[in-house]
Z-matrix of the N, CA and C atoms (Angstrom, degrees):
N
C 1 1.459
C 2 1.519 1 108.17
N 3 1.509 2 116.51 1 132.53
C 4 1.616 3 110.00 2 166.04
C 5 1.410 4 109.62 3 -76.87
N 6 1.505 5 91.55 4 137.52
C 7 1.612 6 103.99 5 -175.56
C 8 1.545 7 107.48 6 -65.87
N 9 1.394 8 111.93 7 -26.68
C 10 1.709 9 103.70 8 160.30
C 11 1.500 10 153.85 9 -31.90
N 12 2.164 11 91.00 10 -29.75
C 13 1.072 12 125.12 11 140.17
C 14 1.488 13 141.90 12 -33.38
N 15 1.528 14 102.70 13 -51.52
C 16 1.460 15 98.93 14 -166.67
C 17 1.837 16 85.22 15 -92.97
N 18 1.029 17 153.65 16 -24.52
C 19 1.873 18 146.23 17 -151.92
C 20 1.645 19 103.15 18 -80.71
N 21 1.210 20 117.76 19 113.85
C 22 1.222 21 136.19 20 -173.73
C 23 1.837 22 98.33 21 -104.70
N 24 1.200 23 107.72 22 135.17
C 25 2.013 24 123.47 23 -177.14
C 26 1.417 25 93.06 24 -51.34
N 27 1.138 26 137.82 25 -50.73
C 28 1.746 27 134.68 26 -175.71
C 29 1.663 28 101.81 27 -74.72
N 30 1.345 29 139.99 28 -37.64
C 31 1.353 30 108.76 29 168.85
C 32 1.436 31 125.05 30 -109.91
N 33 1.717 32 112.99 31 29.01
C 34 1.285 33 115.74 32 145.92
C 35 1.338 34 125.83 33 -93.74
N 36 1.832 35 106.94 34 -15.96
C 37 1.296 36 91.92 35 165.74
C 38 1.575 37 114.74 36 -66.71
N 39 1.072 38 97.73 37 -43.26
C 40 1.858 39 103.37 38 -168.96
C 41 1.386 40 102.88 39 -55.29
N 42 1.412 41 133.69 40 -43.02
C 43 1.467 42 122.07 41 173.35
C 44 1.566 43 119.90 42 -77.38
N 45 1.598 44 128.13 43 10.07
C 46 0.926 45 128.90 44 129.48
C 47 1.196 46 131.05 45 -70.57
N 48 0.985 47 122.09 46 -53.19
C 49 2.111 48 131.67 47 168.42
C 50 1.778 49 89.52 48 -39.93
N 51 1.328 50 108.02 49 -79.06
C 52 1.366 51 95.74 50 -167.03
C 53 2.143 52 129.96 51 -56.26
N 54 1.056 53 78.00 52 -32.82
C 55 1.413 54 99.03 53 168.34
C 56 1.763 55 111.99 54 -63.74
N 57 0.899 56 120.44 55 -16.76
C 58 1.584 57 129.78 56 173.27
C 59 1.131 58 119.43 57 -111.55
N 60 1.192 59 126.75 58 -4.77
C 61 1.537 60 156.01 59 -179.56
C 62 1.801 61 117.32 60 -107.40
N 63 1.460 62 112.58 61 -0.11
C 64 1.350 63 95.50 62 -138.60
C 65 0.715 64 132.60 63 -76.18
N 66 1.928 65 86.77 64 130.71
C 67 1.040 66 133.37 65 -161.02
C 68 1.791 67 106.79 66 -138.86
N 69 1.159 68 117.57 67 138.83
C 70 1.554 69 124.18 68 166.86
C 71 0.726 70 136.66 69 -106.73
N 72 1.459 71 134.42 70 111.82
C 73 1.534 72 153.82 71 -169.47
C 74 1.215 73 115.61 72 -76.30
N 75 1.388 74 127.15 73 170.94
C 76 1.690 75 144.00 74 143.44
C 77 1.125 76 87.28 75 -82.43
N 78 1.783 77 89.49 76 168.57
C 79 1.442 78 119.22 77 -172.53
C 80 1.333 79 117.86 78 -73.52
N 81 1.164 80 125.77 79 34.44
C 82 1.765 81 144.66 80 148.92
C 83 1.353 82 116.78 81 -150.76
N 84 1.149 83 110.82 82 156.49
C 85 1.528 84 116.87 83 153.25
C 86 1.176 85 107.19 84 -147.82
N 87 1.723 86 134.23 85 176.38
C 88 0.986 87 155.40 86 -143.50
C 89 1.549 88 122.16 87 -67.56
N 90 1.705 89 102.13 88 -29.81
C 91 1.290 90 108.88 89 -170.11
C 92 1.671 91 96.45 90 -93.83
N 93 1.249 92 145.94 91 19.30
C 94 1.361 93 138.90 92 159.39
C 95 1.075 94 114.20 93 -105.94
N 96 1.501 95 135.39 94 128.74
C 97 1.501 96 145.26 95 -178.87
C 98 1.151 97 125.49 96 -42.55
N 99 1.485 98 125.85 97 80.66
C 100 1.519 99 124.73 98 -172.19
C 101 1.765 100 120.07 99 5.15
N 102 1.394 101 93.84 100 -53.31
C 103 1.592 102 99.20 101 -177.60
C 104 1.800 103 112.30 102 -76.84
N 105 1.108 104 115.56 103 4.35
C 106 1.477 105 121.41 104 131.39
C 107 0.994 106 158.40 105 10.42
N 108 2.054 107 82.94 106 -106.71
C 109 1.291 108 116.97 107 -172.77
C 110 1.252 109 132.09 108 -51.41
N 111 1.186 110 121.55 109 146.67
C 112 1.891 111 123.51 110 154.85
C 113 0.931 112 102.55 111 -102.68
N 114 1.732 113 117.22 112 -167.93
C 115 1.020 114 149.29 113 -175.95
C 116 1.642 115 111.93 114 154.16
N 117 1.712 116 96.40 115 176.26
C 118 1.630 117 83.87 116 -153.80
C 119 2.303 118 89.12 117 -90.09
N 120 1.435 119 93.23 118 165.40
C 121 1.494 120 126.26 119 -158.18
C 122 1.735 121 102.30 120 -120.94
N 123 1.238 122 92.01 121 137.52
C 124 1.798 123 93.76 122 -156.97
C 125 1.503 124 91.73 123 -135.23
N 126 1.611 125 121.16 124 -177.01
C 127 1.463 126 106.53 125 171.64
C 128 1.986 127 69.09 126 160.24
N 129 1.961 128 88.53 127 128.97
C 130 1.126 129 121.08 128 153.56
C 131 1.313 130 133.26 129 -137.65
N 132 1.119 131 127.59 130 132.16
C 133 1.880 132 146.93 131 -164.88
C 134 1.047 133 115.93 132 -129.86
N 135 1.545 134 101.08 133 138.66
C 136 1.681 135 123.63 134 -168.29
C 137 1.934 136 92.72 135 -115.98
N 138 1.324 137 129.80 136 110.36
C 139 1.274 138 107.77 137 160.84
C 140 1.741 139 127.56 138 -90.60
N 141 1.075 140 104.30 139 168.20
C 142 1.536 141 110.84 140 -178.47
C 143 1.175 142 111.28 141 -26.20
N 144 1.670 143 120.05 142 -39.14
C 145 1.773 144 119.86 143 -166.81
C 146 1.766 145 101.63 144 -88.27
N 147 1.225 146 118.30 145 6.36
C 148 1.658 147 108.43 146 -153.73
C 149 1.819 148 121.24 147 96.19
N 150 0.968 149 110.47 148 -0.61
C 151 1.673 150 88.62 149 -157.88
C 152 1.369 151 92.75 150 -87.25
N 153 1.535 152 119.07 151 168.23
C 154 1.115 153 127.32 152 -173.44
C 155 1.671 154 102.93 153 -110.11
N 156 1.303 155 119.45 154 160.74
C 157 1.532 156 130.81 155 148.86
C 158 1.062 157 124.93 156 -143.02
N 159 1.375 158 128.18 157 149.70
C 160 1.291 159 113.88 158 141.32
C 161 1.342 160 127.08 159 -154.60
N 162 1.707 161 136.88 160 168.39
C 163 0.946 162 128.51 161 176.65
C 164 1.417 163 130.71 162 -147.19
N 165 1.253 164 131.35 163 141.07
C 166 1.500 165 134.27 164 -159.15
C 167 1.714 166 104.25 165 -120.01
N 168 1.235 167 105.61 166 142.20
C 169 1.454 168 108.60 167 -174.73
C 170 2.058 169 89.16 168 -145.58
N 171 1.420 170 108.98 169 127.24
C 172 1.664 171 109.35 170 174.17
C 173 1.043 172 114.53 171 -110.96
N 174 1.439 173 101.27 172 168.31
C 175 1.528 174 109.33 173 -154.30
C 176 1.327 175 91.44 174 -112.36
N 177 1.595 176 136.63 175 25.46
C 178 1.719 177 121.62 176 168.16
C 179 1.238 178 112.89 177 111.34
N 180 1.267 179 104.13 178 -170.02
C 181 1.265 180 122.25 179 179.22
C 182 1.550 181 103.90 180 -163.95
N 183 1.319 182 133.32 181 139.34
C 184 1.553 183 128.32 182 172.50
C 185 1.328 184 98.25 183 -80.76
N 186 1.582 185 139.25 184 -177.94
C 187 1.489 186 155.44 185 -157.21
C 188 1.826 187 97.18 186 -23.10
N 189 1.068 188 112.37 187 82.71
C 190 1.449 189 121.88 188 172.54
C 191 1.302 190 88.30 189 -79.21
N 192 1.396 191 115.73 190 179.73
C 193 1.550 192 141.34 191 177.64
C 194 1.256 193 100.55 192 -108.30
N 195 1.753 194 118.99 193 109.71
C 196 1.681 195 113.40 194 177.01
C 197 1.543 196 121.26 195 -35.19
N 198 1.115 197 114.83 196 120.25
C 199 1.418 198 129.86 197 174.11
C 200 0.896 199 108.30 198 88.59
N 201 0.960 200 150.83 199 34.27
C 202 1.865 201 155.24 200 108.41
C 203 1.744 202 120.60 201 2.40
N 204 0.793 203 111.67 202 138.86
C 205 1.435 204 105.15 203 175.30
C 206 1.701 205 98.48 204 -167.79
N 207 1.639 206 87.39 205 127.53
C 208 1.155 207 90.18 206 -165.58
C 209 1.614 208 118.38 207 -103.44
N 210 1.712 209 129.37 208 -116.60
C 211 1.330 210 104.21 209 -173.23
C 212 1.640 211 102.83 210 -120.43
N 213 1.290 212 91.09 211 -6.68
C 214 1.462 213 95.59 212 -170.69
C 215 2.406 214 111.91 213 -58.03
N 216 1.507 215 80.13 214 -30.42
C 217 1.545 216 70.96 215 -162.48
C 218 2.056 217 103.41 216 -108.04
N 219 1.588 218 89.39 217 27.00
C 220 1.554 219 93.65 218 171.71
C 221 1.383 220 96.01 219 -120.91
N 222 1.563 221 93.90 220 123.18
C 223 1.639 222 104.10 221 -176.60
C 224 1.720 223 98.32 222 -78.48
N 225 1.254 224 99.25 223 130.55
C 226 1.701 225 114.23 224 160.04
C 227 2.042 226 79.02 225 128.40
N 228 1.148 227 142.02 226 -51.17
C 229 1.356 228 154.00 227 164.47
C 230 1.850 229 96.41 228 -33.92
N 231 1.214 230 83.27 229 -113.37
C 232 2.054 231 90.65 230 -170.28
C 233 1.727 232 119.19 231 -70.13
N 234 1.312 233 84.78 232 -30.33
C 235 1.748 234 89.01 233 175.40
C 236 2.024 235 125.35 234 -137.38
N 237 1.318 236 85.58 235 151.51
C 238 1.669 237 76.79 236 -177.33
C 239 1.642 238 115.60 237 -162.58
N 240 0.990 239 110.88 238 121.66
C 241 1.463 240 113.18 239 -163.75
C 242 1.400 241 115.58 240 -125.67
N 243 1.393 242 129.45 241 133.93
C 244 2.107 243 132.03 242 -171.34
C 245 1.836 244 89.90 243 -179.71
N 246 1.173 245 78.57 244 116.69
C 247 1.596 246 111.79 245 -174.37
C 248 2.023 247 102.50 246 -56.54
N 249 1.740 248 100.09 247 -23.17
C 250 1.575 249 91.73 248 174.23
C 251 1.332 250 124.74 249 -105.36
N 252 1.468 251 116.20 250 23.63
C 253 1.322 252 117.33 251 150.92
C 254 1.697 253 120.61 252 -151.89
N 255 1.543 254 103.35 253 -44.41
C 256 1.847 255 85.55 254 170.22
C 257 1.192 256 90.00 255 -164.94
N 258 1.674 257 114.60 256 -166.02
C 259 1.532 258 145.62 257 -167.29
C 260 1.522 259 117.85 258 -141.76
N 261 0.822 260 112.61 259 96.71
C 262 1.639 261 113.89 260 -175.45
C 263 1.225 262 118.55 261 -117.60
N 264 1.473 263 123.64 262 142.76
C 265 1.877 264 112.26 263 164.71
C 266 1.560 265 84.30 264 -155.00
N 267 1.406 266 79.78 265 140.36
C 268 1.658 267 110.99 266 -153.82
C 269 1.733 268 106.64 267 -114.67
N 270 1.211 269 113.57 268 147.46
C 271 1.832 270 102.47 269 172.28
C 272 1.517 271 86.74 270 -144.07
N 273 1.668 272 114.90 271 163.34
C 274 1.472 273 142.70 272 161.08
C 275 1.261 274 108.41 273 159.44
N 276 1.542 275 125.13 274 -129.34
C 277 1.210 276 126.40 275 -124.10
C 278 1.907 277 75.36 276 -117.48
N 279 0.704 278 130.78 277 118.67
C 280 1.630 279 123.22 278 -152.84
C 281 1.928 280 111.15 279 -103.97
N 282 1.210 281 109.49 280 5.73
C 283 1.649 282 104.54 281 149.54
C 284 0.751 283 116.63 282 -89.09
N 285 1.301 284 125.72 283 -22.50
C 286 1.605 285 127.02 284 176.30
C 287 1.178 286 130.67 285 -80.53
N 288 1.361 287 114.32 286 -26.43
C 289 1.261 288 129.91 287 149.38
C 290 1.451 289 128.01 288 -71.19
N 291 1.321 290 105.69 289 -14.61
C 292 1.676 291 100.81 290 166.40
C 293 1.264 292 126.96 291 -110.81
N 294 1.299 293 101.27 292 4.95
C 295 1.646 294 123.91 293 170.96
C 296 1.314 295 102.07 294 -79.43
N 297 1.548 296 114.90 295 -59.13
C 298 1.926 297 131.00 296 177.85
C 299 1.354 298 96.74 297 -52.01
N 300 1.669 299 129.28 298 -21.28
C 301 1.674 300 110.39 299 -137.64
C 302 1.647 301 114.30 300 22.06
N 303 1.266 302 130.21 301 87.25
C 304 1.467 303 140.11 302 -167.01
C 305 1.662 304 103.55 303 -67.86
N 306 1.162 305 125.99 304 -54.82
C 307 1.427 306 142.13 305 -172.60
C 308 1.684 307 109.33 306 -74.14
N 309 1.347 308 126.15 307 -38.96
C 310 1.291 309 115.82 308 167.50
C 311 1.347 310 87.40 309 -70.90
N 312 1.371 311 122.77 310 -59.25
C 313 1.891 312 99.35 311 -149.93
C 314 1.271 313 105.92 312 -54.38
N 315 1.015 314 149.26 313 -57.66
C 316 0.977 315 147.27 314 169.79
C 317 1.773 316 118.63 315 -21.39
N 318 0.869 317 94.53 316 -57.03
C 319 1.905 318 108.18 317 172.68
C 320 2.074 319 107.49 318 -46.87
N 321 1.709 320 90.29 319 -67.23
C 322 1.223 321 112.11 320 -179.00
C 323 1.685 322 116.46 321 -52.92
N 324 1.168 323 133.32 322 -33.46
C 325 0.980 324 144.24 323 -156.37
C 326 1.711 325 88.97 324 -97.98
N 327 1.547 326 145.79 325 -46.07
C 328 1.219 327 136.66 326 149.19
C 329 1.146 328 123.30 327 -41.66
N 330 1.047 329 114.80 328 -53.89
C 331 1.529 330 123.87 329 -179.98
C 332 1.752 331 134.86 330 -63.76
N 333 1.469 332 95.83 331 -45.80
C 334 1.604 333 110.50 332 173.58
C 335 1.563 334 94.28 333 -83.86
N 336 1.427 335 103.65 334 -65.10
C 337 1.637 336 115.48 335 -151.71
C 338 1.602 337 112.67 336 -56.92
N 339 1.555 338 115.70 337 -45.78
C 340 1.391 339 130.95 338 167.62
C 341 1.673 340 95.47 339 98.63
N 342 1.858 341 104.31 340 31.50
C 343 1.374 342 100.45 341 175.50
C 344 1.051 343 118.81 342 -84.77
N 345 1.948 344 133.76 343 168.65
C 346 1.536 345 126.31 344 175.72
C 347 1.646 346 95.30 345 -77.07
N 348 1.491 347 90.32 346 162.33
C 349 1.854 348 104.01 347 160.01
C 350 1.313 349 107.08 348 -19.77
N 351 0.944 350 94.25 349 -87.33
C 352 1.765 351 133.18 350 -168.07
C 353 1.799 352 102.26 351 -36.19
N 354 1.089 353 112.47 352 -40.57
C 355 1.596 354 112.61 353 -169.71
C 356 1.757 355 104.20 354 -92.17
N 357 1.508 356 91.59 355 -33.85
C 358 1.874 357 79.94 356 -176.79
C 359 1.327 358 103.53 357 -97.16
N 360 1.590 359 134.43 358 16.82
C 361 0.948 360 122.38 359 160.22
C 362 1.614 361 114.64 360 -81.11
N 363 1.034 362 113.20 361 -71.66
C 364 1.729 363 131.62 362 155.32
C 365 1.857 364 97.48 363 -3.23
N 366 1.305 365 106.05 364 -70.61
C 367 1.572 366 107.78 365 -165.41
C 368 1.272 367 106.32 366 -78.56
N 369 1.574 368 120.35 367 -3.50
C 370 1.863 369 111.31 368 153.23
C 371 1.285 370 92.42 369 -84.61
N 372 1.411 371 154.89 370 -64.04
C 373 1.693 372 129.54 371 -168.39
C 374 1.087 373 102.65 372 -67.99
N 375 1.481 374 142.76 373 13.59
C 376 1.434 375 111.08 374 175.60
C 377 1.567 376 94.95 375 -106.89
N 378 1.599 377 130.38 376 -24.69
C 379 1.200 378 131.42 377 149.59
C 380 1.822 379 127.69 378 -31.41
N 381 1.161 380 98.76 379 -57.09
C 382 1.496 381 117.31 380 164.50
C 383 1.720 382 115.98 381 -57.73
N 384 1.181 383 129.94 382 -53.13
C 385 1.199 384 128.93 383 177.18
C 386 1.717 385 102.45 384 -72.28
N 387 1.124 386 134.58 385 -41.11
C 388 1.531 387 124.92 386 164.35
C 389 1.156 388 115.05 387 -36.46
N 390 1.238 389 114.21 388 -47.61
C 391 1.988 390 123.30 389 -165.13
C 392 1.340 391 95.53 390 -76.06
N 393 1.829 392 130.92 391 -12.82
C 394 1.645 393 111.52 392 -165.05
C 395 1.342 394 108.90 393 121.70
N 396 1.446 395 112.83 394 -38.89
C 397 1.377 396 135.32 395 -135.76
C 398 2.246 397 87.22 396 -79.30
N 399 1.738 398 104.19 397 176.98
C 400 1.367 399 116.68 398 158.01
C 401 1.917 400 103.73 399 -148.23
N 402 1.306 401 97.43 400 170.28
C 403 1.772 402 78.94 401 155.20
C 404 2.169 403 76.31 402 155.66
N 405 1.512 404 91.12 403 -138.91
C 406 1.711 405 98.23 404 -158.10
C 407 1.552 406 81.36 405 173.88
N 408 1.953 407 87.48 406 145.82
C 409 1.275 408 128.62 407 154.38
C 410 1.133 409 108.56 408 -109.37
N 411 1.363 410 93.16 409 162.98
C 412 2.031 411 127.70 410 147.26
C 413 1.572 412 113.18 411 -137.68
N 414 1.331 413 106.00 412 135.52
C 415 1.099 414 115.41 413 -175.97
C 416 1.782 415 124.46 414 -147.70
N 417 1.177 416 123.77 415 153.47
C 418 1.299 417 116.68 416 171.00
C 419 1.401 418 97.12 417 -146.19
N 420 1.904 419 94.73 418 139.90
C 421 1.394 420 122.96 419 166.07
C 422 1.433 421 121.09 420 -53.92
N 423 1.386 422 132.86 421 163.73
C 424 1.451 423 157.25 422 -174.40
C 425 2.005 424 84.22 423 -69.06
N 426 1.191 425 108.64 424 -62.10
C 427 1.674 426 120.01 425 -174.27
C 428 1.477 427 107.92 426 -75.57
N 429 1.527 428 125.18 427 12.76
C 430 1.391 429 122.99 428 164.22
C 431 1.940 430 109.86 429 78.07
N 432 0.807 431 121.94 430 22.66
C 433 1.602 432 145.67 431 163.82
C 434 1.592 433 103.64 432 -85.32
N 435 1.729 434 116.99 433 125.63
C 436 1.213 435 154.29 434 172.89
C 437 1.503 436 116.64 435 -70.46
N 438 0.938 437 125.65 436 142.36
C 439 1.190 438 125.52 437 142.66
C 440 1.584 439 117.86 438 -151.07
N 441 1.272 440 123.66 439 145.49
C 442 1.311 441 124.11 440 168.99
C 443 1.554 442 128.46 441 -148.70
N 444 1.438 443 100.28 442 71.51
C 445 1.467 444 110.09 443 -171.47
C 446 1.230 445 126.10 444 -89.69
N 447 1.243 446 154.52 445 -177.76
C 448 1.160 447 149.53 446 -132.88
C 449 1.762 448 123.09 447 156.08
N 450 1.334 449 137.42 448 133.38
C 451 1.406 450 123.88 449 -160.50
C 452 1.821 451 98.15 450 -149.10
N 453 1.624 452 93.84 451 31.59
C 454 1.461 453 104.40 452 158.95
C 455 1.928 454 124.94 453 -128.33
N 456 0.843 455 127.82 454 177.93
C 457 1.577 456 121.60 455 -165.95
C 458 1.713 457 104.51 456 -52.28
N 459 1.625 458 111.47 457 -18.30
C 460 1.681 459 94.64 458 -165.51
C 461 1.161 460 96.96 459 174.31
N 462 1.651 461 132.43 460 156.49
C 463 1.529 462 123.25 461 -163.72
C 464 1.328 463 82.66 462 -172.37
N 465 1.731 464 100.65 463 102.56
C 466 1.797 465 97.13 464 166.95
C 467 1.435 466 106.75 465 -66.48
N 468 1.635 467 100.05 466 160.15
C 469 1.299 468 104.66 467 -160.18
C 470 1.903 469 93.86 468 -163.40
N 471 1.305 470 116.76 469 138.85
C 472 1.258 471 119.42 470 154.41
C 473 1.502 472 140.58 471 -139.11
N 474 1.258 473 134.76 472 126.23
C 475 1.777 474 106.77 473 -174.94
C 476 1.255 475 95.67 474 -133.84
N 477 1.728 476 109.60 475 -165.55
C 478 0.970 477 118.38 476 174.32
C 479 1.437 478 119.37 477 -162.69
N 480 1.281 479 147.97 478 158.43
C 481 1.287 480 116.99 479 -126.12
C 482 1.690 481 95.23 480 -131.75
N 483 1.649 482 135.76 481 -141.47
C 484 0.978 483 108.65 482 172.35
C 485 1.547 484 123.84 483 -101.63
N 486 1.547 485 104.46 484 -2.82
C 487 1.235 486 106.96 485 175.41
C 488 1.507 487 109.09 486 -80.88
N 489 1.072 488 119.18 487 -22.19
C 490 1.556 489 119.58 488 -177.22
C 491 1.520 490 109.39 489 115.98
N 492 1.030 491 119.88 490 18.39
C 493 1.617 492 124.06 491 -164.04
C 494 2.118 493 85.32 492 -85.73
N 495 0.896 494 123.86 493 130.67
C 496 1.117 495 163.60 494 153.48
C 497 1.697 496 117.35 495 -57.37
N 498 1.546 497 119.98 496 112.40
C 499 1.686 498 106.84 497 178.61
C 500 1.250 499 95.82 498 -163.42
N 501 1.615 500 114.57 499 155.15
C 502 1.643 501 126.57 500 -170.17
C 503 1.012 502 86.05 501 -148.24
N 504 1.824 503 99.22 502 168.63
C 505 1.536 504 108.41 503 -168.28
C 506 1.806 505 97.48 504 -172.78
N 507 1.132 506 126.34 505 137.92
C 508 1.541 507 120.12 506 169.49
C 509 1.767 508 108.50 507 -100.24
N 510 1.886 509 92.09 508 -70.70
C 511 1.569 510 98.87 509 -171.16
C 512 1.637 511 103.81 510 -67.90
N 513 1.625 512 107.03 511 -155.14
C 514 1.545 513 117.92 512 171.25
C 515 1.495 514 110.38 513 -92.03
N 516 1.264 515 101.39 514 133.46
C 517 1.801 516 98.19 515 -173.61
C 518 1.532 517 115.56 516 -97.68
């Protein structure tokens, strides 16, 4: 495929702005129409037997540095999945998250530490905000327990539970 293909007039301008700026963005900034935007897309599942999954797909970076690779597609970084403690896929500022590995710690910190969800998730974003870093999980426990925390202004987010009950959320509730 020519890569000519994928460059749309709204994010070559923006990789000009940034490119004259340089400076490096997430996969939006201000001058594209909210209804737009991307960003990266996450998704974790508990099935009927227990097993865990999960998976992370990102939404970029503007003027990256050729050959970049960020955290999304290093497992233990954005995503991380073991049926004996949890499922996570993670997005933010993605050296920082692959410095933290956010998704193993998280794992590791259940597993070695004998912490809840909830606590060893927190102490992977509070790892991440030490380094500089921001961003957000979602996650579910081995025992079917949620979490979806976050240590930036707002992190769309949606699940749904086992009855089927349906819920969304942007800011912190």
């Amino acid at each position: 495929i020519d890569d000519a293909t994928l460059i749309t007039a709204e994010r070559h301008a923006q990789w000009q702005r940034a490119s004259a700026s340089g400076r490096v963005s997430l996969d939006h900034d201000e001058a594209i129409e909210s209804s737009d935007r991307c960003g990266t897309v996450g998704a974790v599942a508990r099935d009927l037997h227990g097993h865990l999954a999960a998976a992370t797909s990102t939404g970029g970076m503007t003027n990256k540095r050729p050959g970049r690779v960020g955290d999304t597609p290093l497992i233990g970084s954005g995503t991380w999945a073991d049926d004996r403690t949890v499922c996570v896929s993670a997005t933010g500022t993605g050296e920082h998250f692959i410095r933290a590995q956010v998704a193993f710690l998280v794992h590791a910190r259940m597993c070695f530490d004998g912490c809840t969800l909830a606590t060893a998730a927190t102490a992977a974003l509070d790892e991440v905000a030490q380094l500089g870093g921001c961003g957000g999980l979602i996650a579910i426990a081995h025992d079917g327990q949620l979490v979806l925390p976050f240590n930036t202004p707002g992190m769309y987010r949606a699940w749904i539970d086992a009855d089927g009950r349906l819920d969304t959320a942007i800011y912190a509730c």
